[in-house]
N, C-alpha and C positions, 0 to 999 in steps of 0.2 A: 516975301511971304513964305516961299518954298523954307527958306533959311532961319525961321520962328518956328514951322514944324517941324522941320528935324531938332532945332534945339529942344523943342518940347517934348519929342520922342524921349533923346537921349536924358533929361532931368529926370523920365516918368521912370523910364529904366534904371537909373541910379538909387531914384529912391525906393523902388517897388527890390533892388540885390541887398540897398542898407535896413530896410524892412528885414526881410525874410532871411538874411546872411544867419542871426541867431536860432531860426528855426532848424535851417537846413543845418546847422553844428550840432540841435539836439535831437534831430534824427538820426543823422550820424552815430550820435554817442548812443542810442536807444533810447524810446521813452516810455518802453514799459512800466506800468504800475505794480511793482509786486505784493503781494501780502505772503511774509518769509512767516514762516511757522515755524516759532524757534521750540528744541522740545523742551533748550534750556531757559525759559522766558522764570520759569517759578522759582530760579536760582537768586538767593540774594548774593554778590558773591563777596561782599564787608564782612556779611558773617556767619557763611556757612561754611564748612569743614569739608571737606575729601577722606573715604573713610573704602579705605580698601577688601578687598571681598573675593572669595571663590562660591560659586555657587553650582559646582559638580565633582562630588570628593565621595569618596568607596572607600570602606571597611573591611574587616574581615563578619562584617554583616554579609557582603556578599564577595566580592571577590577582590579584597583591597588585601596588602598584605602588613595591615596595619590595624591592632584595637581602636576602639572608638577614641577611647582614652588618648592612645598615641597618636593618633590623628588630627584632633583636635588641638593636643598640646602642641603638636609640630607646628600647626597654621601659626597660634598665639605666640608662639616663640618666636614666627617668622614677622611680627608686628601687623597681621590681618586687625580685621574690625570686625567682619561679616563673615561667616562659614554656615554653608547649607549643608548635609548631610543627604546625598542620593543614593543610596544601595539600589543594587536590582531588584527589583519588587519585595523593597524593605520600606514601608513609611515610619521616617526618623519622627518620633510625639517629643524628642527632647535627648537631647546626649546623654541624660542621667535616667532616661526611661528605659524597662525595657520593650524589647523590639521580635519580633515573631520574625525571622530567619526560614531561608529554603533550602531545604538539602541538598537543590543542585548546585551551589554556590558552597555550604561548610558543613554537610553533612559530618564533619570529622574535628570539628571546632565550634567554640562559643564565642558569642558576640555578647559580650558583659557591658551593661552600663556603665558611662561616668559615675562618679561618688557623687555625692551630695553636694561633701564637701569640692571639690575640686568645681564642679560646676559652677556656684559659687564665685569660687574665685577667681574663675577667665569669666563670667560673665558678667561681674562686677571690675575685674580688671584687681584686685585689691595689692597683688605684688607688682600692680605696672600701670603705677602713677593714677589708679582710675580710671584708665581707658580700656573697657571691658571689650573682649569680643562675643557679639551676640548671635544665637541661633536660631538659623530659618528651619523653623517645625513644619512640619509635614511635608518632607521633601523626599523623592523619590526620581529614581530611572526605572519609567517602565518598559516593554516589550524587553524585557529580565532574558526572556532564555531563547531569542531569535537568531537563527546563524547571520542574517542578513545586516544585522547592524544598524537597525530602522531604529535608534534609540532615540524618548521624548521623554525630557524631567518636566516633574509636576512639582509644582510646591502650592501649598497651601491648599493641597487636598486631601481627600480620605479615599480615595480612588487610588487602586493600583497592587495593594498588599497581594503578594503569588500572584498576579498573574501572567501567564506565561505571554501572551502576546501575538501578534500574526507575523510572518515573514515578509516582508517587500511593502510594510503598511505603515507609516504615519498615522494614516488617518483616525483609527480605531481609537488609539488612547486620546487622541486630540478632543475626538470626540465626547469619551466618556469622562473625562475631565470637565468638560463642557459642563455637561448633564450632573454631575457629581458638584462640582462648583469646586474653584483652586484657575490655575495656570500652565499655560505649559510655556514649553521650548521647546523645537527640533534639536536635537545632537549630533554633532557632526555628520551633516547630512554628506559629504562628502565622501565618505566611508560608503553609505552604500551607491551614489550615482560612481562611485569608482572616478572623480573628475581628477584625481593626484595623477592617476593612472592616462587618462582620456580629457583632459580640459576643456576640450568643445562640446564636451554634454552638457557645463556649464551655459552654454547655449542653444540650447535645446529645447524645440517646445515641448517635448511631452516633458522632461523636467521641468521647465516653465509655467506649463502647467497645471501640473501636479499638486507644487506646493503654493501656487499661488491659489488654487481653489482652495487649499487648506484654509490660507489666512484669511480671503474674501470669507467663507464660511463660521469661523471660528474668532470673534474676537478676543476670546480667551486664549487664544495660540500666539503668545504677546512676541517670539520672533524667533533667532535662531541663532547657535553657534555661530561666528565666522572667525573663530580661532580657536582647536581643540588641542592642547598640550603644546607641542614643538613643529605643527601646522602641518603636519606631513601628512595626512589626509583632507585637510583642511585649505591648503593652497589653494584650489579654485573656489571656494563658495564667497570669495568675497565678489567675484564675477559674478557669479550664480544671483548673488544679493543684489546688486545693482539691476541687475534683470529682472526681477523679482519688483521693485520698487518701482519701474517703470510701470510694471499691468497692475499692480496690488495700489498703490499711491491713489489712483483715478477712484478706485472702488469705495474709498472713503478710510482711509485707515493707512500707517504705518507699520513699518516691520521692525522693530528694536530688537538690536544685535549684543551678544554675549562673546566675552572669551572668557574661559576657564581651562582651569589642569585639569580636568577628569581623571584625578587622582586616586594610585592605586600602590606606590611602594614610595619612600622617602624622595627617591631624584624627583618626582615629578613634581613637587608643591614649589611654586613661585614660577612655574613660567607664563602662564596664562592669567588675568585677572581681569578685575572691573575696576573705576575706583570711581564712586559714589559719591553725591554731591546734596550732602544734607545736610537738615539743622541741629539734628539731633541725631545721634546714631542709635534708633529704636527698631523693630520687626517692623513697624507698620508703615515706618517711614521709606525704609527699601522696599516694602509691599508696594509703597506710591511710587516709588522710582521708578520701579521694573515696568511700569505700567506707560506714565512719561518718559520715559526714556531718559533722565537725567544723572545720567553714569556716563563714562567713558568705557569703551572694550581693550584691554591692552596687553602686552604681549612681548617678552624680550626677542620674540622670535618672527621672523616672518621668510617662509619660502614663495617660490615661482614655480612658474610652467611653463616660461620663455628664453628657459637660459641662462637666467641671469642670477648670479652667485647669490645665496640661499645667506641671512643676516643674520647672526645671533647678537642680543646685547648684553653688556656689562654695566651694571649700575641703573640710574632710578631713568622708569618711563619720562618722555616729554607730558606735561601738563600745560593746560591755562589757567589762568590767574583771573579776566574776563572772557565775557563774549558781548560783545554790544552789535546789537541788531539797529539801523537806525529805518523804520519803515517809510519815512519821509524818504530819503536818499537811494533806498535801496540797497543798504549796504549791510557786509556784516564784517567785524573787525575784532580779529581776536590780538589776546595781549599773554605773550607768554609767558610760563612762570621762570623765570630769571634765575631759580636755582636748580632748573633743571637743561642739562644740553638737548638742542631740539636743533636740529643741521636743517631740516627740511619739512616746507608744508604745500601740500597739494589738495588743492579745491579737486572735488569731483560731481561730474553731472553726466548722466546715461552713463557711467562707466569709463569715462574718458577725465584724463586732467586735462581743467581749462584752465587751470591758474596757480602762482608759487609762491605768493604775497599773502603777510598776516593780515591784510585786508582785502576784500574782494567788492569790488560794484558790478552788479546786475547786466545793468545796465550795456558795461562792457563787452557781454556774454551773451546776448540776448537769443543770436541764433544757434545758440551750445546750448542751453538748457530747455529740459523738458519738464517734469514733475517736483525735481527736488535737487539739492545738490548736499554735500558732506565733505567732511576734509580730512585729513592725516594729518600725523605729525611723525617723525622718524627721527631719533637720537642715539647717543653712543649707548644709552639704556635698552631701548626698544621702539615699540611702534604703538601709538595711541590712535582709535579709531572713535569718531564724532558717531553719534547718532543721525539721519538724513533730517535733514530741514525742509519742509515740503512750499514748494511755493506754488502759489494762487492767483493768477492775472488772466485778464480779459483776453482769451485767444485759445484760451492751455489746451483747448478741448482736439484744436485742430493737430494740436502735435499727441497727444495721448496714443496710445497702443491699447488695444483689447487681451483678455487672457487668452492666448491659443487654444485652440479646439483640442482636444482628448483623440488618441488614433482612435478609429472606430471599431476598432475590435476591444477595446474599453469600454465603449458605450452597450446600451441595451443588453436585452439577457444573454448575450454571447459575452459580453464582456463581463455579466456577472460571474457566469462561470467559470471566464478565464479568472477573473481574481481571486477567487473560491482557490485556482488551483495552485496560483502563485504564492498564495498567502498560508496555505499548510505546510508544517512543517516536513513533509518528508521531500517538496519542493525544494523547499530551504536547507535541507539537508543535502542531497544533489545540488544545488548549485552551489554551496561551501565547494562540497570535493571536486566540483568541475575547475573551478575557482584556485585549488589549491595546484592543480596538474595544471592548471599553466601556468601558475606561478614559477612551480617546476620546470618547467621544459619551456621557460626565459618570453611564453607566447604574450603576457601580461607584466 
């Protein structure tokens, strides 16, 4: 009798580890349900085109050292598609329009329209095969005459012509954008938290934030530089961004990222760009874009703040060819473009790479990821940066992050009138020249 119970112990136990053996392997592996929010889901990729773009380029509207004329031919000569026009508080109505100019910028020079004719024919393309490059109207950098560097491009507004702008403020033009109707951007935010300088401001709540109340506040504040020119102010804010995406993500909303030349004399045009994934290469179409986020940000160039040797490329960015999301599996599986070199890809999630494969499962990851993840690509050309993928599964809430509190000398009417005091220019004036003497004397 004893000798039928324990046999019958030991059957029940066999069968109850050949039972549950496939459960426990898919615990193991995670069985997270995710919903991936892809931003490139609207992509056909059979038959849409890649149509490359600067969308921050100066004149001698304001302080470019180059006619409109020249500047725009130089992009088209360079094979662009897309070209915005931003002068300092100059709203571009069209390259062949003219444009009301501020003296603090060429009081000693004119800013003459394209011709008719020439307009015409880069934006028809007519001496280059028909592929025209087309212009973003109403494009502007405002806070024009700031020592601080707080610069936000508008496009597809009427908000902004002179105005001078507050020192240490985002928020002002974000807002009146808002109100006005159009878009903005942050511009190398970088420039003013000084993070090239100081990289753990990148981490920092009261920068954290700051701009994260922007975007919680403003969904017309569609996201931000994370690569201006040759990145040299620019090196941390791709930290700064993944930070950013962590407390801004939960709020309801994405942060879609830009690189551009902020072009101002011949060297700079081709190091920074976009390159845009449409069916058609029309205004309204990259008006849709900018909004979904279905462009790449990219950049021959990428520096650090760790040490580790500063990149420049030669020759054409890493692209994709697909993206296939599959939401059954969890996976997302990119295919690269074969005629371009791409040495290296890294998944990223809270800031960290979790992964170096042009396929990534979820799955695998589960206690790495929080709100979203994005990827890289890095080649003998340059560095291509994904837009984030926000994911959505039953638990997210436990891992989410709140925006930081604001110090309290921000808050309430002391802190209205601390920012009264920061925000005047004779502030901003002293802190340039504090700014410049320790430049000087090697303190910064």
């Amino acid at each position: 009798m004893k000798l039928k119970k324990v046999l019958s112990v030991l059957t029940c136990a066999t069968l109850l580890f050949t039972v549950s053996s496939p459960l426990m392997s898919a615990y193991a592996a995670g069985e997270t349900d995710y919903t991936i929010v892809n931003p490139y889901d609207c992509v056909d990729w059979d038959k849409w085109d890649y149509y490359k773009a600067n969308l921050h380029t100066h004149s001698v509207a304001s302080d470019g050292d180059l006619s409109i004329t020249d500047m725009v031919q130089l992009y088209y000569e360079r094979g662009y598609d897309i070209l915005a026009m931003t002068d300092h508080g100059v709203i571009n109505e069209g390259w062949n329009k003219p444009r009301q100019t501020n003296g603090i910028f060429n009081y000693f020079r004119k800013a003459e329209p394209m011709s008719d004719e020439d307009y015409r024919r880069i934006t028809t393309g007519s001496d280059r095969g028909g592929r025209g490059m087309i212009d973003i109207t109403h494009g502007i950098e405002m806070n024009m005459a700031v020592m601080t560097k707080t610069h936000v491009n508008g496009y597809f507004t009427d908000y902004g012509q002179a105005v001078w702008g507050n020192e240490n403020d985002y928020r002002s033009s974000v807002a009146a954008v808002d109100r006005y109707g159009g878009f903005t951007v942050l511009n190398h935010v970088g420039d003013w938290v000084n993070s090239n300088n100081f990289p753990e401001r990148s981490h920092q709540d009261f920068y954290i934030s700051y701009f994260a109340n922007i975007f919680k506040d403003y969904k017309s504040c569609l996201g931000m530089e994370i690569i201006n020119n040759t990145d040299s102010v620019t090196r941390a804010d791709r930290a700064l961004w993944d930070e950013l995406l962590q407390v801004v993500i939960p709020t309801g909303r994405n942060i879609i990222v830009f690189a551009d030349d902020d072009s101002e004399y011949v060297s700079d045009v081709g190091r920074s760009f976009e390159y845009f994934l449409l069916p058609e290469n029309t205004e309204e179409n990259v008006k849709e874009a900018m909004q979904t986020g279905n462009f790449f940000a990219c950049s021959k160039f990428q520096k650090y703040t760790d040490g580790t040797p500063n990149f420049e490329g030669n020759g054409e960015v890493p692209l994709v060819s697909n993206i296939k999301v599959d939401q059954k599996e969890n996976t997302i599986e990119l295919t690269l473009d074969k005629n371009r070199d791409c040495s290296s890809v890294k998944w990223i999630a809270d800031g960290k790479v979790i992964s170096t494969d042009t396929k990534i499962d979820l799955n695998d990851y589960e206690d790495q990821l929080g709100c979203y993840i994005r990827f890289e690509l890095m080649g003998e050309g340059g560095v291509t940066y994904s837009q984030a993928f926000e994911l959505r599964y039953d638990g997210r809430e436990a891992k989410e992050k709140d925006i930081p509190d604001m110090p309290w000398i921000l808050t309430g009417p002391l802190g209205d009138m601390f920012t009264r005091i920061i925000q005047s220019h004779g502030f901003g004036i002293v802190q340039f020249l504090v700014e410049k003497i320790a430049n000087l004397l090697g303190i910064i």
